[in-house]
C-alpha positions in Angstrom: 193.2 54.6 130.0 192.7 53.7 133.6 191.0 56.7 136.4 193.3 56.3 139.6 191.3 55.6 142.3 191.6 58.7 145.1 192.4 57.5 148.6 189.9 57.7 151.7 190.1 60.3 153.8 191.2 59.7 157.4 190.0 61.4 160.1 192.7 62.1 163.3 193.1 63.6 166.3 190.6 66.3 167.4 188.3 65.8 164.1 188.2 62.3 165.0 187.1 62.7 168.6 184.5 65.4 167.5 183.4 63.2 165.1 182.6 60.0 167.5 180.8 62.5 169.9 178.3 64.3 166.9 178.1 60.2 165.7 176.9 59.2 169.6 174.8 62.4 169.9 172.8 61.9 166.5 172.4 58.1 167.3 170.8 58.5 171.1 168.6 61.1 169.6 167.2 58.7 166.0 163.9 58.7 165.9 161.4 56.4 164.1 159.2 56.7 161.1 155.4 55.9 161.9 154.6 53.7 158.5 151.1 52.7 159.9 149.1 54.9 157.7 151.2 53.8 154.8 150.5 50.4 155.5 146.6 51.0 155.4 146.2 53.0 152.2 148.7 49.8 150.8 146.1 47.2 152.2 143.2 48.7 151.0 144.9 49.2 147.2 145.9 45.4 147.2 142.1 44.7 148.5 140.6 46.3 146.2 142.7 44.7 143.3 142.3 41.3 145.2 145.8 40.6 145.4 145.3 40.0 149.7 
């Protein structure tokens, strides 16, 4: 026997509007993820197995 498939939520009105403005806050304020120090201990693994 077949699940029915539950309907997506829609936001209106005043939830809507909030939601935009929290969405525009959070994306002005992303940050980034240094990965540099990641990216070293990774080169020196595939050095030392001679796979670089």
């Amino acid at each position: 026997m077949a699940i029915t498939i539950a309907s997506v939520p829609v936001l209106k009105g005043a939830a809507s509007e909030r939601f935009e403005q929290q969405m525009k806050k959070s994306e002005s304020r992303r940050g980034s993820v240094d990965f540099s120090k990641s990216i070293e201990a990774a080169r020196k693994i595939l050095a030392k197995a001679k796979l670089i």
